[in-house]
Jmol script that loads the backbone (N, CA, C; Angstrom):
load data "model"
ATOM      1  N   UNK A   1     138.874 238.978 133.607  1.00  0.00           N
ATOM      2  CA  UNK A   1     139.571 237.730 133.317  1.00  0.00           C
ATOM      3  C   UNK A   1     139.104 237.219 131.956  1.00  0.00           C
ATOM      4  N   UNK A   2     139.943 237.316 130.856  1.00  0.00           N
ATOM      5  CA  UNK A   2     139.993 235.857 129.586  1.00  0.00           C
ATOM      6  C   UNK A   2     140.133 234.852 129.707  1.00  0.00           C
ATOM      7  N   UNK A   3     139.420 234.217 129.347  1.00  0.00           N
ATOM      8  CA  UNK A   3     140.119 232.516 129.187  1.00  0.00           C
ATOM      9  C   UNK A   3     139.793 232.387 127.870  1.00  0.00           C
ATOM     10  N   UNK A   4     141.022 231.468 127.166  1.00  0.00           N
ATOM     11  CA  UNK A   4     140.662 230.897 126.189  1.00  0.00           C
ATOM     12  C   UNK A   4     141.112 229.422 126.215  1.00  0.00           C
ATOM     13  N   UNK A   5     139.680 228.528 125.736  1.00  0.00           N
ATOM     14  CA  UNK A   5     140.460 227.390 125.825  1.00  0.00           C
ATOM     15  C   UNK A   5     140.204 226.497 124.267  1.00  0.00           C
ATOM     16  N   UNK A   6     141.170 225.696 124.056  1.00  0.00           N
ATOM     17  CA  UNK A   6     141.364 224.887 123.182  1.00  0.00           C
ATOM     18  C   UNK A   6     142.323 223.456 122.896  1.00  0.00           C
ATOM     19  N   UNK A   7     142.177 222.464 122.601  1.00  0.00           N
ATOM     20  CA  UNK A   7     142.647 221.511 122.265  1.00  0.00           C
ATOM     21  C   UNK A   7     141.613 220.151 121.636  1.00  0.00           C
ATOM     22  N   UNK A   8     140.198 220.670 121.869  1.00  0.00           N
ATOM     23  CA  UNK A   8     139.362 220.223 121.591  1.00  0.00           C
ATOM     24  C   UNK A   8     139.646 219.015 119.980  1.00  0.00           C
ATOM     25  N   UNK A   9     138.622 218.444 119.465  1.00  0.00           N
ATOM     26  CA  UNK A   9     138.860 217.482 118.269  1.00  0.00           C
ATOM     27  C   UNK A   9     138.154 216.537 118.135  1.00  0.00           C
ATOM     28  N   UNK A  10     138.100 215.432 117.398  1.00  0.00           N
ATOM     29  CA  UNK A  10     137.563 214.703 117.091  1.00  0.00           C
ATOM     30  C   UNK A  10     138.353 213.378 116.777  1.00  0.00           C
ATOM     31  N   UNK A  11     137.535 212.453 117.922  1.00  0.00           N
ATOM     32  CA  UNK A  11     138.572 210.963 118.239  1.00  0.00           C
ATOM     33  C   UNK A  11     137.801 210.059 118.679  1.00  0.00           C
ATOM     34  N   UNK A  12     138.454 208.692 118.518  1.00  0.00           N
ATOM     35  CA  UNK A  12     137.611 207.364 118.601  1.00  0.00           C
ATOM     36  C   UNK A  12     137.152 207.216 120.099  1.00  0.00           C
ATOM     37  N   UNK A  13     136.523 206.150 120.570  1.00  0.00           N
ATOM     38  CA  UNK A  13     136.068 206.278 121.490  1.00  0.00           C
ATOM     39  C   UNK A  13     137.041 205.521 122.359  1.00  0.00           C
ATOM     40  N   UNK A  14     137.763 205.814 123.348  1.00  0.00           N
ATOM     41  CA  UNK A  14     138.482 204.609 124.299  1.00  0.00           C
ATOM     42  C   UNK A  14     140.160 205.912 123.947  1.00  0.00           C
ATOM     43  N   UNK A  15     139.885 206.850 123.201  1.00  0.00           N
ATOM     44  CA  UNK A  15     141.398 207.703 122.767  1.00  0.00           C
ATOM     45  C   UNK A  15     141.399 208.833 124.200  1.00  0.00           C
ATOM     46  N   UNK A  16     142.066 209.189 124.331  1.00  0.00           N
ATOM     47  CA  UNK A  16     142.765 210.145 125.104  1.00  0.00           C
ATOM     48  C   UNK A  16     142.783 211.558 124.456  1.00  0.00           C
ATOM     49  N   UNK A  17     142.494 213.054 125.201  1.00  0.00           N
ATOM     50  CA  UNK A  17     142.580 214.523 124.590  1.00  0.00           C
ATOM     51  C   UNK A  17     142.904 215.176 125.839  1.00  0.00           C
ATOM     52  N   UNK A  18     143.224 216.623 125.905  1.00  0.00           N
ATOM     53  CA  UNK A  18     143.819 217.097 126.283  1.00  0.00           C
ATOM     54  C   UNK A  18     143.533 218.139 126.489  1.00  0.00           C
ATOM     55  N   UNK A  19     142.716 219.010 126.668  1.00  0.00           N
ATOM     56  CA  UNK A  19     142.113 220.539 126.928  1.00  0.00           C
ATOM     57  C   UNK A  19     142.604 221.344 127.564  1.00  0.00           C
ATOM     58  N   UNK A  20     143.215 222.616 127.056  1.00  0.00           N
ATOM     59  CA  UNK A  20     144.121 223.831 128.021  1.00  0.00           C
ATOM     60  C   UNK A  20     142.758 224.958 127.562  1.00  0.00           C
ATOM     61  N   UNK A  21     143.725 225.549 128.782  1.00  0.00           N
ATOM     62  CA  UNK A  21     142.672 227.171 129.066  1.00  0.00           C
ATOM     63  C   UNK A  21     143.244 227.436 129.397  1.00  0.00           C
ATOM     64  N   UNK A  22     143.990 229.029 128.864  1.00  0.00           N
ATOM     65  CA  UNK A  22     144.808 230.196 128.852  1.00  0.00           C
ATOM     66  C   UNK A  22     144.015 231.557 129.546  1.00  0.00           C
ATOM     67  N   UNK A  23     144.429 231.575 131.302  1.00  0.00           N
ATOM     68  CA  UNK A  23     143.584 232.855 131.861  1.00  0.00           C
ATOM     69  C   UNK A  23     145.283 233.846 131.406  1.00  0.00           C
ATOM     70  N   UNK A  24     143.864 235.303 131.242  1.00  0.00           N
ATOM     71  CA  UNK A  24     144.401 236.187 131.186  1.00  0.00           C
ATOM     72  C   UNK A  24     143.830 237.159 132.276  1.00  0.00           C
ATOM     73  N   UNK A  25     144.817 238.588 132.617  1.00  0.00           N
ATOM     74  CA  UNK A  25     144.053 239.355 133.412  1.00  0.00           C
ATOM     75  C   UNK A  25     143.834 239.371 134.726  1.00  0.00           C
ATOM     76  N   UNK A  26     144.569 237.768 135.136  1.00  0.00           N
ATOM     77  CA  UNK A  26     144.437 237.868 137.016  1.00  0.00           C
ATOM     78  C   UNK A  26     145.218 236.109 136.483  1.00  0.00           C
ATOM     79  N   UNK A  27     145.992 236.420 137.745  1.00  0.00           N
ATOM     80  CA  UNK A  27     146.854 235.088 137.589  1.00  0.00           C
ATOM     81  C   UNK A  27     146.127 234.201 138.026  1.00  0.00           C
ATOM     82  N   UNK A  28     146.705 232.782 137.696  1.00  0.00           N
ATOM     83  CA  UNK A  28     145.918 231.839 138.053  1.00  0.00           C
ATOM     84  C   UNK A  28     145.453 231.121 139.331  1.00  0.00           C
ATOM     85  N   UNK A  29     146.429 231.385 140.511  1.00  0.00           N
ATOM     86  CA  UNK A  29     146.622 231.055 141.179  1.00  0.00           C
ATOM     87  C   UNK A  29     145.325 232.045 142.235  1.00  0.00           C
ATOM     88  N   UNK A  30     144.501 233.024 142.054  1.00  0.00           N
ATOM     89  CA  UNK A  30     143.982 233.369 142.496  1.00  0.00           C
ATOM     90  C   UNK A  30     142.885 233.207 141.954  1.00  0.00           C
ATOM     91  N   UNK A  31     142.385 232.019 141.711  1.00  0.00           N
ATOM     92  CA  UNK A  31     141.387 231.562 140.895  1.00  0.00           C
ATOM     93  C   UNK A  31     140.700 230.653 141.036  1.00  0.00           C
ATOM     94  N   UNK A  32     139.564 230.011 141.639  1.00  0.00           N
ATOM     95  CA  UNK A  32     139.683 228.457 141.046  1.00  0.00           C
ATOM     96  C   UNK A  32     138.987 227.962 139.888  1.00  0.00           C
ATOM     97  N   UNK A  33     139.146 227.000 139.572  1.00  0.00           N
ATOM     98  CA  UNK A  33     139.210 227.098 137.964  1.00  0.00           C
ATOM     99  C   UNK A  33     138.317 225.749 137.752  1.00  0.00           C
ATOM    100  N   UNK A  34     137.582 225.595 136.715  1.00  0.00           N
ATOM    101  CA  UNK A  34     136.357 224.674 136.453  1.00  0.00           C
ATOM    102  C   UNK A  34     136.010 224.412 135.073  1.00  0.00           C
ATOM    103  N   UNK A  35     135.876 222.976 134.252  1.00  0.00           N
ATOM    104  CA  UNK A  35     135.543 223.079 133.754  1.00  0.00           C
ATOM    105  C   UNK A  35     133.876 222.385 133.220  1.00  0.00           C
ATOM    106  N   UNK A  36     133.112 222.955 132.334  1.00  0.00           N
ATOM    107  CA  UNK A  36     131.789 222.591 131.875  1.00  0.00           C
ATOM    108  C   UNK A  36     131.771 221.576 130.624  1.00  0.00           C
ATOM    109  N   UNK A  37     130.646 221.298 129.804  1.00  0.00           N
ATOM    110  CA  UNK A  37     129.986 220.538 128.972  1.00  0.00           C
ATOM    111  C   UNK A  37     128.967 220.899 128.768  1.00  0.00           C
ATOM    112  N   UNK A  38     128.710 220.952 127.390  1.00  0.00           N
ATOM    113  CA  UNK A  38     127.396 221.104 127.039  1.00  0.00           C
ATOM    114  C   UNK A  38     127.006 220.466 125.880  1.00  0.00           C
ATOM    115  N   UNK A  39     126.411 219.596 126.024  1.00  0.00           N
ATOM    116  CA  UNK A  39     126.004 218.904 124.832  1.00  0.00           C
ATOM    117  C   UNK A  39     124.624 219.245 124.236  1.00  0.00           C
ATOM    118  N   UNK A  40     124.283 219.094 122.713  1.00  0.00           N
ATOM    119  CA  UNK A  40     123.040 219.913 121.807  1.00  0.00           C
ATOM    120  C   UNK A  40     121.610 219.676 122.899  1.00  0.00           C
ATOM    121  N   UNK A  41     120.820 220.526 123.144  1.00  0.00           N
ATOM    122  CA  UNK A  41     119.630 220.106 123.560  1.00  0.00           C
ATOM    123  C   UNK A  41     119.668 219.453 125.272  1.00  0.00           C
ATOM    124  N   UNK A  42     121.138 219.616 125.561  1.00  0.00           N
ATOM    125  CA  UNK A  42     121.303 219.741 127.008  1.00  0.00           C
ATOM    126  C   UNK A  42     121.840 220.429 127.892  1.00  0.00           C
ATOM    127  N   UNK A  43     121.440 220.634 129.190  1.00  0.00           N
ATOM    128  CA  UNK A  43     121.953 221.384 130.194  1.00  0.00           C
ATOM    129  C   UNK A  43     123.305 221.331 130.346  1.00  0.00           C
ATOM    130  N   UNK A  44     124.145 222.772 130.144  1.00  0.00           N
ATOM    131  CA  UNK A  44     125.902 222.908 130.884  1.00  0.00           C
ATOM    132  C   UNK A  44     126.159 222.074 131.958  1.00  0.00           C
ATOM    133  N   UNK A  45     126.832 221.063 132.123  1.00  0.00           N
ATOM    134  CA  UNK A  45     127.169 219.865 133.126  1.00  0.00           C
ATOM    135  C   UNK A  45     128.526 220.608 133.663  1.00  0.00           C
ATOM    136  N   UNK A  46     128.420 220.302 135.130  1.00  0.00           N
ATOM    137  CA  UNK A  46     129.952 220.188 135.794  1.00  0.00           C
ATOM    138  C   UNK A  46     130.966 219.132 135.574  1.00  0.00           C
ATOM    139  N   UNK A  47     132.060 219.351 134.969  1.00  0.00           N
ATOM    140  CA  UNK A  47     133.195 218.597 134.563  1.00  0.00           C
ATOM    141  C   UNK A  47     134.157 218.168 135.658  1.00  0.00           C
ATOM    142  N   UNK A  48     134.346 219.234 135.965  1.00  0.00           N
ATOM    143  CA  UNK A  48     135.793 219.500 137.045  1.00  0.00           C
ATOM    144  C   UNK A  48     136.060 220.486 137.555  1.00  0.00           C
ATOM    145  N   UNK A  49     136.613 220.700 138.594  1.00  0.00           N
ATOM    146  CA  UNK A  49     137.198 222.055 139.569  1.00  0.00           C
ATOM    147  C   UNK A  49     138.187 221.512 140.045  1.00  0.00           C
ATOM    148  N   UNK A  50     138.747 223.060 140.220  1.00  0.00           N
ATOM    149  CA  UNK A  50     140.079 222.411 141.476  1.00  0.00           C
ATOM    150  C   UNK A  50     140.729 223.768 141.844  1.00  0.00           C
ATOM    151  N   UNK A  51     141.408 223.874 142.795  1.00  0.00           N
ATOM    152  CA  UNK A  51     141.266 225.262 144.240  1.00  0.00           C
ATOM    153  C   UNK A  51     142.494 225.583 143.694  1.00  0.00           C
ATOM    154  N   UNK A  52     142.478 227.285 144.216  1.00  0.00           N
ATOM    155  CA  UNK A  52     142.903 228.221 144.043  1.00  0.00           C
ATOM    156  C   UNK A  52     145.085 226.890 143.886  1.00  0.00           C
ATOM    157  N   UNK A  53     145.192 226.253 144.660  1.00  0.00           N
ATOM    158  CA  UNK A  53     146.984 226.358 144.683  1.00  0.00           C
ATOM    159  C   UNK A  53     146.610 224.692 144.086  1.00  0.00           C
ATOM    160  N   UNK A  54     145.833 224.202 143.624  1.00  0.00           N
ATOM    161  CA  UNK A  54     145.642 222.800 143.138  1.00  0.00           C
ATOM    162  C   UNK A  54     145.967 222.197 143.918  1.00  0.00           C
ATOM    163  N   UNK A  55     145.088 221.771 144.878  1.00  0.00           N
ATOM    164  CA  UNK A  55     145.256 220.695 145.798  1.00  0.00           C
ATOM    165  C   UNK A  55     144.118 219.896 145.220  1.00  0.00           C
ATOM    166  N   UNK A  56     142.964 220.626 146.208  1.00  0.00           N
ATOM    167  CA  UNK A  56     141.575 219.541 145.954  1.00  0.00           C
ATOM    168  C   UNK A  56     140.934 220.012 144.456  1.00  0.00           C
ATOM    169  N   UNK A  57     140.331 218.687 143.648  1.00  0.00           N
ATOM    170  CA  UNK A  57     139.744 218.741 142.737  1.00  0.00           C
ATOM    171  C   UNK A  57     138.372 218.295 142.765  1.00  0.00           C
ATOM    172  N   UNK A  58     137.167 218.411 142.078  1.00  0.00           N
ATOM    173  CA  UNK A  58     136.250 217.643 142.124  1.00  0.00           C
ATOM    174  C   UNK A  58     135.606 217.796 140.808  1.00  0.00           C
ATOM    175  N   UNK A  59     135.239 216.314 140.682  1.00  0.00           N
ATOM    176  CA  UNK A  59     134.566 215.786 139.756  1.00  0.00           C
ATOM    177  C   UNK A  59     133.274 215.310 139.550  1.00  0.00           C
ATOM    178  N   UNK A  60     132.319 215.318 138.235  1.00  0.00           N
ATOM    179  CA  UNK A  60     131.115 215.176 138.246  1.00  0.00           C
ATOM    180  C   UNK A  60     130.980 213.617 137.937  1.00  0.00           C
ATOM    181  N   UNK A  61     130.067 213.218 138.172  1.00  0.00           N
ATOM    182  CA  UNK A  61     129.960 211.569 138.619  1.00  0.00           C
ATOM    183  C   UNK A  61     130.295 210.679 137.143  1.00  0.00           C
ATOM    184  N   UNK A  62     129.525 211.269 136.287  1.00  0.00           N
ATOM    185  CA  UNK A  62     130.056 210.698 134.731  1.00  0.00           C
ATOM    186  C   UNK A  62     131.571 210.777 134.801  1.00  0.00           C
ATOM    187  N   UNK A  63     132.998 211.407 134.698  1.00  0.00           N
ATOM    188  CA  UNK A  63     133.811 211.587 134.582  1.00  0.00           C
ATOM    189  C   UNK A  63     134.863 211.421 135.332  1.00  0.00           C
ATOM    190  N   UNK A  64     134.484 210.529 136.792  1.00  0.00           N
ATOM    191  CA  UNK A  64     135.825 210.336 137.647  1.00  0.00           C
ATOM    192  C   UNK A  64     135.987 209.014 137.251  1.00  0.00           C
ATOM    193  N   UNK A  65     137.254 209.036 137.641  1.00  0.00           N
ATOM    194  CA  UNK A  65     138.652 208.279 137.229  1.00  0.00           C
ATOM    195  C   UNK A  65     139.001 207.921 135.981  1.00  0.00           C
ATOM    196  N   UNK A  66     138.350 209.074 134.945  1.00  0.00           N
ATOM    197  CA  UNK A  66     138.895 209.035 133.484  1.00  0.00           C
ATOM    198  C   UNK A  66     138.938 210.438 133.527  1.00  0.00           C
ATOM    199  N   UNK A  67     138.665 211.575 134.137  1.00  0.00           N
ATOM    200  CA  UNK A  67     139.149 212.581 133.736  1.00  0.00           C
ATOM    201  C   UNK A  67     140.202 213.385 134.895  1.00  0.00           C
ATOM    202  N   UNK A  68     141.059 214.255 134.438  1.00  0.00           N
ATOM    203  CA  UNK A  68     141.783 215.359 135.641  1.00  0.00           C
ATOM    204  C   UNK A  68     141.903 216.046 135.228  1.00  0.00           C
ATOM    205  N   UNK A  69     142.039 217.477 136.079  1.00  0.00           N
ATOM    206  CA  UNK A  69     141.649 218.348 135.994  1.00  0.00           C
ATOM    207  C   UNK A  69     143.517 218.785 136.696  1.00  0.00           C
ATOM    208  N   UNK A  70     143.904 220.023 135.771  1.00  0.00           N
ATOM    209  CA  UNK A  70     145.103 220.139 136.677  1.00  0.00           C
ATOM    210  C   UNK A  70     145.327 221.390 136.171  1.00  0.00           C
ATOM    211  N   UNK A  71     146.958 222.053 137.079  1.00  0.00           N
ATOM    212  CA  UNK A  71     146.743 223.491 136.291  1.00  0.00           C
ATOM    213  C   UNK A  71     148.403 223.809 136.636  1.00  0.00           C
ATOM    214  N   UNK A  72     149.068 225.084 136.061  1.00  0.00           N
ATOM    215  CA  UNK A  72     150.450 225.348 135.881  1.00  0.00           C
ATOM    216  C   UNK A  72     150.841 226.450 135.855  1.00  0.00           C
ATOM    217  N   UNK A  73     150.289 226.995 136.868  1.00  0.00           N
ATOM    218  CA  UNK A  73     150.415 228.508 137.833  1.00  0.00           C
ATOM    219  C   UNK A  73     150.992 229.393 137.157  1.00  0.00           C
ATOM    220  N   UNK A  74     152.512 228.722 136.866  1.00  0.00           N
ATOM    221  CA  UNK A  74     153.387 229.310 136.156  1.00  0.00           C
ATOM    222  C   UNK A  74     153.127 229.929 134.773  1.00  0.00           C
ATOM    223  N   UNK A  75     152.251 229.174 134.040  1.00  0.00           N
ATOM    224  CA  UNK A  75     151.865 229.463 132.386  1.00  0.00           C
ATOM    225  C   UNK A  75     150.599 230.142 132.733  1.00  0.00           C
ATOM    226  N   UNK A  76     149.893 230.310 133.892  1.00  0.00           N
ATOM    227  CA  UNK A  76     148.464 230.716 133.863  1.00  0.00           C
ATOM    228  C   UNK A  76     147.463 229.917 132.644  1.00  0.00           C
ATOM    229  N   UNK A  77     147.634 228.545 133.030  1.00  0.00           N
ATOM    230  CA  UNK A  77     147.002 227.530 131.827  1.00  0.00           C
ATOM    231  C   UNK A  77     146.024 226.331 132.898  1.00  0.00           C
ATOM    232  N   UNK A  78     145.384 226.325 132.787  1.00  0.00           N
ATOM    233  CA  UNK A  78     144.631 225.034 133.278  1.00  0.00           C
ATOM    234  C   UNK A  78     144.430 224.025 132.284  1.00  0.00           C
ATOM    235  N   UNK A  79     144.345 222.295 132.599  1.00  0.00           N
ATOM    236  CA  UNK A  79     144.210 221.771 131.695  1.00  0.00           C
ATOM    237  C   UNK A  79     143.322 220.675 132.186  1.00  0.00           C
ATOM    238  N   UNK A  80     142.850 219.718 131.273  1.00  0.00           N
ATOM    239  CA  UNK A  80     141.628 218.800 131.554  1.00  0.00           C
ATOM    240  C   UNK A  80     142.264 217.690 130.656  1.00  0.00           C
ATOM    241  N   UNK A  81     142.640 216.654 131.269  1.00  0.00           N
ATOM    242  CA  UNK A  81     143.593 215.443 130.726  1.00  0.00           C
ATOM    243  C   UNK A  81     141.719 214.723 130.595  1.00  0.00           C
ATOM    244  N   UNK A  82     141.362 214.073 129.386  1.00  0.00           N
ATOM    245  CA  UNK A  82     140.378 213.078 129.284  1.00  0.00           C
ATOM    246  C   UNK A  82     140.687 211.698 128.532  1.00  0.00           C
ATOM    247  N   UNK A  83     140.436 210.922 129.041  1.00  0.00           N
ATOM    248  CA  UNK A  83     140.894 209.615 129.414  1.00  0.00           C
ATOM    249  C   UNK A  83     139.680 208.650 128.948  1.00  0.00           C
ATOM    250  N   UNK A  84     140.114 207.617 127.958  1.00  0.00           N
ATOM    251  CA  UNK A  84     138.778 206.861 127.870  1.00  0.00           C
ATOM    252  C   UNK A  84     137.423 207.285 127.408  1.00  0.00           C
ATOM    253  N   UNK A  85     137.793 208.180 126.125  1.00  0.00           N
ATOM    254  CA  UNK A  85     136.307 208.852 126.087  1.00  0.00           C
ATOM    255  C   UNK A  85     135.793 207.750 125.499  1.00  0.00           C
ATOM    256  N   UNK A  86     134.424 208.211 125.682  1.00  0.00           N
ATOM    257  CA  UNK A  86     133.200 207.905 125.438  1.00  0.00           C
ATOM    258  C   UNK A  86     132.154 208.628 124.231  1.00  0.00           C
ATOM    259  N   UNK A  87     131.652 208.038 123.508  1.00  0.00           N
ATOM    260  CA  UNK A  87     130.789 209.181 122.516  1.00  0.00           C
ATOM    261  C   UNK A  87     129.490 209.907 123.134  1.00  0.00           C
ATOM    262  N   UNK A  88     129.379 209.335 124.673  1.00  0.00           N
ATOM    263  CA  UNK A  88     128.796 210.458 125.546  1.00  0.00           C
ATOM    264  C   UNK A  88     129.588 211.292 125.706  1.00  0.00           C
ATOM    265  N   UNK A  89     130.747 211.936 125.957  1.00  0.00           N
ATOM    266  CA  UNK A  89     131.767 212.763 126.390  1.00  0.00           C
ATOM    267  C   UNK A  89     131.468 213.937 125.347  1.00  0.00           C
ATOM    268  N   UNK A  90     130.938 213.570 123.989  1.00  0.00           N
ATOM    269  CA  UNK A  90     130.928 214.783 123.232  1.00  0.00           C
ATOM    270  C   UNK A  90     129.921 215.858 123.536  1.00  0.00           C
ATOM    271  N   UNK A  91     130.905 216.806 123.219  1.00  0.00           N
ATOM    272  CA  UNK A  91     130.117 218.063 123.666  1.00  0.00           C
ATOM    273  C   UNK A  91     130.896 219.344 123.455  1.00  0.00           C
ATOM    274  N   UNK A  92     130.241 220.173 123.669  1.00  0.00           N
ATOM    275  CA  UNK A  92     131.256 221.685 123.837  1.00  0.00           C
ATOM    276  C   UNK A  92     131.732 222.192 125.129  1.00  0.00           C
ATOM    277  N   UNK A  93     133.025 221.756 125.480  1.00  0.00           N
ATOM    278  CA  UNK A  93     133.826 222.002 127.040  1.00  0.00           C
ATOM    279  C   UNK A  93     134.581 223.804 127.006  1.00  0.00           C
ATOM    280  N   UNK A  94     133.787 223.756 128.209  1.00  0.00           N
ATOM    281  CA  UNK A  94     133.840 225.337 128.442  1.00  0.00           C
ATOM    282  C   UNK A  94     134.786 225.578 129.817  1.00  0.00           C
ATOM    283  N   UNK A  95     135.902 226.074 129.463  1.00  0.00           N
ATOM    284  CA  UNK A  95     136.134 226.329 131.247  1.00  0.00           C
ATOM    285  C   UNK A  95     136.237 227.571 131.538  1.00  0.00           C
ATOM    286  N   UNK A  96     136.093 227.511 133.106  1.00  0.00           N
ATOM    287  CA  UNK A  96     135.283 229.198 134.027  1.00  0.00           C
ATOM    288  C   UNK A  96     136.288 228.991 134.942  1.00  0.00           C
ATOM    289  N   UNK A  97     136.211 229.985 135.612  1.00  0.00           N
ATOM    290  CA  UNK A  97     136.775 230.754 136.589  1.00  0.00           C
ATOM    291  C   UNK A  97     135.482 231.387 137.781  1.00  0.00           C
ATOM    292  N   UNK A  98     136.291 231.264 138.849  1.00  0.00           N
ATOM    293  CA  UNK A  98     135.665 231.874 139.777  1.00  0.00           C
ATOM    294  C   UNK A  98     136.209 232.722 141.065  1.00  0.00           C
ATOM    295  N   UNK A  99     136.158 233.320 141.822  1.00  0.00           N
ATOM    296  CA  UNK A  99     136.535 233.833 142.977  1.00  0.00           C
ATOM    297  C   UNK A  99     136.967 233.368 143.936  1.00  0.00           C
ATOM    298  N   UNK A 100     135.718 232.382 144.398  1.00  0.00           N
ATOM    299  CA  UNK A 100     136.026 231.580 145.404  1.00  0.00           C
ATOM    300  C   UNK A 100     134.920 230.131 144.646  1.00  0.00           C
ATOM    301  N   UNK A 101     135.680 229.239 145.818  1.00  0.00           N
ATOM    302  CA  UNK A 101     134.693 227.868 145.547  1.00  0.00           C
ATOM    303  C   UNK A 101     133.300 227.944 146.019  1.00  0.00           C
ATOM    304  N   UNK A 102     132.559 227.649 145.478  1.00  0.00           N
ATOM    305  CA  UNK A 102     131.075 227.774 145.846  1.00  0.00           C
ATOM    306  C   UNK A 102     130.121 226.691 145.968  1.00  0.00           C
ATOM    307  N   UNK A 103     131.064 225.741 144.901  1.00  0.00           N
ATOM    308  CA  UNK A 103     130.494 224.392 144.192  1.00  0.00           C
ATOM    309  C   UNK A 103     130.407 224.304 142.993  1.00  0.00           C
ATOM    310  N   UNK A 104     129.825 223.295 142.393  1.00  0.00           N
ATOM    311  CA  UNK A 104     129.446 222.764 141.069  1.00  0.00           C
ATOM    312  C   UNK A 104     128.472 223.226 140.177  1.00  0.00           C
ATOM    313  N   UNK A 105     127.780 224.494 140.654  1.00  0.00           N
ATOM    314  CA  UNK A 105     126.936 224.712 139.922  1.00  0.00           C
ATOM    315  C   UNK A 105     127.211 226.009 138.634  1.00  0.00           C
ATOM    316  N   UNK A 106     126.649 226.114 137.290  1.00  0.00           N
ATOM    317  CA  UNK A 106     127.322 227.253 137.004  1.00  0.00           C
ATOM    318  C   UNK A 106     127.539 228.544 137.056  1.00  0.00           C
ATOM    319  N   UNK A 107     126.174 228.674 137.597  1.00  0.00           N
ATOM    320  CA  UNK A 107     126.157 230.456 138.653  1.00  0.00           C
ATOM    321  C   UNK A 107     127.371 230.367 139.230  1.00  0.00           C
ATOM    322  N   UNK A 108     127.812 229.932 140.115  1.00  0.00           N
ATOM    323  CA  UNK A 108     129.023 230.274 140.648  1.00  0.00           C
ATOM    324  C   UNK A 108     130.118 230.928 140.343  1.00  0.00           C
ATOM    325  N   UNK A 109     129.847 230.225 139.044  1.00  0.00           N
ATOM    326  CA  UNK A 109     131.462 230.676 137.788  1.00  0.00           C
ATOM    327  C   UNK A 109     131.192 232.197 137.551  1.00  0.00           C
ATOM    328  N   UNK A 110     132.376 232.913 137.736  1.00  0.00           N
ATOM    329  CA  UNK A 110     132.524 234.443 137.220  1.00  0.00           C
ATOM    330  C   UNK A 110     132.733 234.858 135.906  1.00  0.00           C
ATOM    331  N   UNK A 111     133.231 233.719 135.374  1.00  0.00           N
ATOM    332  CA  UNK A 111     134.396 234.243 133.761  1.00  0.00           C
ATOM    333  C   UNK A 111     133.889 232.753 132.942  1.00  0.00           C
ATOM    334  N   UNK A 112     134.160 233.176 131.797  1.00  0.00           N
ATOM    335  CA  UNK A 112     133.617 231.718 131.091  1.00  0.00           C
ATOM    336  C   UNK A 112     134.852 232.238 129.467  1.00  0.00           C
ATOM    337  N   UNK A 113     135.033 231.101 129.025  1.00  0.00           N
ATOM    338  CA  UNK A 113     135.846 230.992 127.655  1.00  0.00           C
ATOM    339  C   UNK A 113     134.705 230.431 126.505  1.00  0.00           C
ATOM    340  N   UNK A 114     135.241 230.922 125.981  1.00  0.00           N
ATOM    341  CA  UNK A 114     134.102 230.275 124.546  1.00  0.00           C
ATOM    342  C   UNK A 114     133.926 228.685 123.960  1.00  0.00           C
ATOM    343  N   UNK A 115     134.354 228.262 124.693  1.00  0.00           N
ATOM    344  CA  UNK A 115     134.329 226.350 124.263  1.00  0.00           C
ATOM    345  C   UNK A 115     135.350 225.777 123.535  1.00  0.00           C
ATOM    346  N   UNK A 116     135.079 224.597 123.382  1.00  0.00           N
ATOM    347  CA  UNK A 116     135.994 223.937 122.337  1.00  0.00           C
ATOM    348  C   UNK A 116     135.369 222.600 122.125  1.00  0.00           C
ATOM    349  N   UNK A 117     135.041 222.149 121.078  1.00  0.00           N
ATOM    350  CA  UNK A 117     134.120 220.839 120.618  1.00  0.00           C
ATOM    351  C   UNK A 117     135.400 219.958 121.039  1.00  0.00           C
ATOM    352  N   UNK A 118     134.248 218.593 121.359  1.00  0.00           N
ATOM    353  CA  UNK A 118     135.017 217.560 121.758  1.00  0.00           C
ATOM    354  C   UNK A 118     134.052 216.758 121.039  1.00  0.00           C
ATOM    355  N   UNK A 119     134.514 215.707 119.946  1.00  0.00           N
ATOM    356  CA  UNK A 119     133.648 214.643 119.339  1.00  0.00           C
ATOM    357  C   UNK A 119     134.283 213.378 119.287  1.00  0.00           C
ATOM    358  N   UNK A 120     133.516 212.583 119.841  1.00  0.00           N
ATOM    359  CA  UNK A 120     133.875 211.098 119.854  1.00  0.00           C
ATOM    360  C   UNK A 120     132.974 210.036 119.394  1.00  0.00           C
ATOM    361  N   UNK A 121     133.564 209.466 118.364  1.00  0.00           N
ATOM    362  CA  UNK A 121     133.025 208.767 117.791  1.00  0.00           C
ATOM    363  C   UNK A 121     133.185 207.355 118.120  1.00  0.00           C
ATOM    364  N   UNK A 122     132.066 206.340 117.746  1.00  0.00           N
ATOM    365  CA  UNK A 122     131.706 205.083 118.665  1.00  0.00           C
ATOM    366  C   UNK A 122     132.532 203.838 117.547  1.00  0.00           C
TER     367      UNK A 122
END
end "model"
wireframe off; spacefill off
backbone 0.3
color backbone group
């Protein structure tokens, strides 16, 4: 499995972005799909998940009810709607793939994409 994701950028704080991830190699729908954070000098954080046909999602405690997590079977694209950032929010957002759900941690994840900077300025 590939993923590539991007939409990443640089925006004020309280603006709205938009993050896709393009799986390749196994459709999406047999997937569930997650994304990370990593900010300089800190540990890869759990962002978001959400199950194999997008029902249930889950979110890491910094990021609910400003972020979602959603996906479009059809395009084999997952995306991460962020809402209200924050100039904590910056970081490098990575999204993974996995087999099955396992949880939040990043062992779990099978497949990983190469990031995409997210900078928000205060």
């Amino acid at each position: 499995v590939q993923l590539q994701a991007c939409g990443g950028g640089l925006v004020q704080a309280g603006d709205s972005l938009r993050l896709s991830c393009a799986a390749s190699g196994r459709t999406l729908s047999s997937l569930v799909m997650g994304w990370f954070r990593q900010a300089p000098g800190k540990e890869r954080e759990f962002v978001a998940a959400q199950g194999w046909s997008g029902g249930s999602a889950y979110y890491g405690d910094s990021v609910k009810g400003r972020f979602t997590i959603s996906r479009d079977n059809a395009k084999n694209t997952v995306y991460l709607q962020m809402n209200s950032l924050k100039p904590e929010d910056t970081a490098l957002y990575y999204c993974a793939a996995a087999n099955t759900f396992k949880g939040t941690m990043k062992s779990s994840y099978n497949y990983w994409g190469q990031g995409t900077q997210v900078t928000v300025s205060s």
